[in-house]
C-alpha positions as CSV (number, residue, x, y, z in Angstrom):
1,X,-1.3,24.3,49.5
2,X,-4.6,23.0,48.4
3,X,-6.6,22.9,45.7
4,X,-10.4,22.4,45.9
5,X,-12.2,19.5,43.5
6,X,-13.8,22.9,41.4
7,X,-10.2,24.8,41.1
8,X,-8.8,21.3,40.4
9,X,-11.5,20.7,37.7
10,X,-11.1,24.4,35.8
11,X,-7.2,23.7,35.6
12,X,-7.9,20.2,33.9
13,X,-10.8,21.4,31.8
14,X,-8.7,24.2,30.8
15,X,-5.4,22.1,30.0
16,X,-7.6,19.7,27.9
17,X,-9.1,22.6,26.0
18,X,-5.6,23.4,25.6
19,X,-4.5,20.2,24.0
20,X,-7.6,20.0,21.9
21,X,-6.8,22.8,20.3
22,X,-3.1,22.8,19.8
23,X,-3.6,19.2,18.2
24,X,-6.6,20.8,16.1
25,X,-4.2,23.6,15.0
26,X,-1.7,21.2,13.7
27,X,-3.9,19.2,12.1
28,X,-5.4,21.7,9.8
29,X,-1.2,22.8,8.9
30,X,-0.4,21.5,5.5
31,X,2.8,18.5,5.3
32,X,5.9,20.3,5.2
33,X,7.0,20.3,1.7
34,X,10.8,20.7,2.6
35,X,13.0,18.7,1.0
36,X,14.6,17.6,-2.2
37,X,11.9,16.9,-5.2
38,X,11.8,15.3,-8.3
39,X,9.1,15.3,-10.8
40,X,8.4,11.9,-11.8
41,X,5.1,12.6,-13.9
42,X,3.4,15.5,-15.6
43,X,0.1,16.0,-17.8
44,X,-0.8,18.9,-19.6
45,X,-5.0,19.6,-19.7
46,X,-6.3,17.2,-22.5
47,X,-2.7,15.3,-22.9
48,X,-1.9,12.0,-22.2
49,X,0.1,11.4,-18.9
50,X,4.1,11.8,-19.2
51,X,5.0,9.2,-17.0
52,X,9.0,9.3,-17.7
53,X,9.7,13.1,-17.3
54,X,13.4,14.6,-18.0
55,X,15.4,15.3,-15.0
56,X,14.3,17.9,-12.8
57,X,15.0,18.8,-9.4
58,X,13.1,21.0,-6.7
59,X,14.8,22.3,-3.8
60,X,12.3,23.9,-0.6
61,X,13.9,25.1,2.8
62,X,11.8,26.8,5.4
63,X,11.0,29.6,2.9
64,X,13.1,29.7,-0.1
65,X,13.0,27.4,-3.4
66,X,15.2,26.5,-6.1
67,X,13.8,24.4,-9.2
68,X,16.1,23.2,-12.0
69,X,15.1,20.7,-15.0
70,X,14.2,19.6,-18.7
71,X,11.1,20.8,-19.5
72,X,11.1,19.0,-22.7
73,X,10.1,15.2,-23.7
74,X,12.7,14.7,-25.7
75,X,16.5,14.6,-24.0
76,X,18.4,17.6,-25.0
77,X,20.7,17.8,-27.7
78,X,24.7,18.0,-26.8
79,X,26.4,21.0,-28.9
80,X,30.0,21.3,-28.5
81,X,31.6,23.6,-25.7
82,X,32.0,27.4,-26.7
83,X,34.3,29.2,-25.4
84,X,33.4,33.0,-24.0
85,X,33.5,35.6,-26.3
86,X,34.2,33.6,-28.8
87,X,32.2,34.7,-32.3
88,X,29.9,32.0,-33.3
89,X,28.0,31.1,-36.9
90,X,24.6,31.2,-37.0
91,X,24.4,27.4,-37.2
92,X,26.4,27.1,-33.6
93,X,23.6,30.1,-32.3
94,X,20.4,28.3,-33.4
95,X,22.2,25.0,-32.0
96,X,23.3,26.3,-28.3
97,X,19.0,28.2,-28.4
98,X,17.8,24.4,-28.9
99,X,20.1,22.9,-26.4
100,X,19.0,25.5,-23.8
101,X,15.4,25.8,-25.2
102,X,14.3,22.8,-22.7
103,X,15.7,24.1,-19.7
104,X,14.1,26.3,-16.7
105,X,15.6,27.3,-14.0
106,X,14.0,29.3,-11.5
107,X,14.3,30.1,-7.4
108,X,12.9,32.6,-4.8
109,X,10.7,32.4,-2.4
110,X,7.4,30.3,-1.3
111,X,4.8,30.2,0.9
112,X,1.9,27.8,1.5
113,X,-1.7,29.0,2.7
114,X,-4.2,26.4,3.2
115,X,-3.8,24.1,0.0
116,X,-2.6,27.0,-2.2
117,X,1.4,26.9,-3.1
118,X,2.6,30.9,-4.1
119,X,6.2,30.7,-5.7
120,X,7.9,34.2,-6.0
121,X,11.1,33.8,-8.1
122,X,14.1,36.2,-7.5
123,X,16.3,35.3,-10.3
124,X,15.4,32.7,-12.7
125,X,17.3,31.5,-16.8
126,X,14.2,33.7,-18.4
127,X,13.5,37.3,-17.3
128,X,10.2,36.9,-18.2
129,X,9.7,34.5,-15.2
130,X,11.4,36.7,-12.5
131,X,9.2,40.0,-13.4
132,X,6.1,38.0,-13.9
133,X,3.5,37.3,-11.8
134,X,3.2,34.5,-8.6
135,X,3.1,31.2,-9.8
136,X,0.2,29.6,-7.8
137,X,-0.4,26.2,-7.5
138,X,-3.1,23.6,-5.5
139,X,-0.7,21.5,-3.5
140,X,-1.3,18.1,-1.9
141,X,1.2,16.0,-0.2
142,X,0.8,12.1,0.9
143,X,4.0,11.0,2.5
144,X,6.9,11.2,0.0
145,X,5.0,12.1,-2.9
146,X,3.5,16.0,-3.8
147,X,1.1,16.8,-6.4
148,X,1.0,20.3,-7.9
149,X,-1.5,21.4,-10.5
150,X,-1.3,25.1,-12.1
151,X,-3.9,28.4,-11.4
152,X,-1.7,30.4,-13.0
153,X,-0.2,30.2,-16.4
154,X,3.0,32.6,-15.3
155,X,6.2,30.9,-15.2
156,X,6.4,27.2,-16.2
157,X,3.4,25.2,-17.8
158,X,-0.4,26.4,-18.6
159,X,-3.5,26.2,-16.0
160,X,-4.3,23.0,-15.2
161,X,-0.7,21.3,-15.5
162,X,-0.7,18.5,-13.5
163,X,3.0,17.6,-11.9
164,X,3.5,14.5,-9.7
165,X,7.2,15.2,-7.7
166,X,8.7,12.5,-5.5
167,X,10.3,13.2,-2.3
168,X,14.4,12.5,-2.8
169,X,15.0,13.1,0.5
């Protein structure tokens, strides 16, 4: 079989158009952001920069995400164990609300378009969170580390949060 020099130079031409593009293609798709996260620093707009945040942790598959942590400066208070159904006083009430008022849980789904990180939660500690709107974020990755700063103020935070994560592994 033979192939003649203008046949042989259409099949290369169009195999090189075909590289060009898939590498363009990949280029332009945003770091995979799977992995385990932690936030390592957060700033609120016109705050000063938290640079030792409370534990956190941010869990992202292919298309699900699970985020756990402290969302408070200060390291929670320790209250005593209570058993279920057991009656409390009002005292042991207000203390188990402060113990749990720094904690957010959330997970549900994600998906990244462009620079723009949507985070739907299914089920999450505060109803509020699970039948609110999107939480939208702008995302940028380098390497290990992610940066996430708030469009929305649904969820977690206020526009404009700033929260530096470190890739865990």
């Amino acid at each position: 079989m033979s192939i003649s020099c203008r046949s042989a130079g259409t099949l290369l031409l169009t195999g090189m158009t075909a590289i060009i593009v898939a590498s363009v293609a990949h280029a332009q798709r945003p770091a995979s952001i799977q992995g385990v996260w932690k936030i390592v620093e957060t700033q609120a707009p016109g705050a000063a920069v938290n640079t030792k945040p409370q534990p956190s942790v941010f869990l992202f598959t292919k298309k699900y995400y699970s985020f756990s942590g402290v969302t408070t400066a200060e390291t929670r208070q320790k209250n005593s164990p209570t058993l279920r159904g057991q009656q409390l006083a009002d005292a042991e009430k207000i203390a188990l609300y402060e113990e749990w008022r720094g904690y957010a849980s959330d997970a549900g789904t994600y998906e990244i378009q462009g620079n723009t990180l949507k985070t739907r939660p299914i089920v999450a500690k505060n109803q509020g969170v699970m039948v609110g709107a999107d939480n939208v974020y702008d995302v940028t990755t380098d390497g290990k580390t992610m940066t996430l700063v708030s469009k929305s103020d649904s969820g977690y935070g206020q526009i404009g949060m700033r929260t530096r994560l470190t890739r865990v592994e």
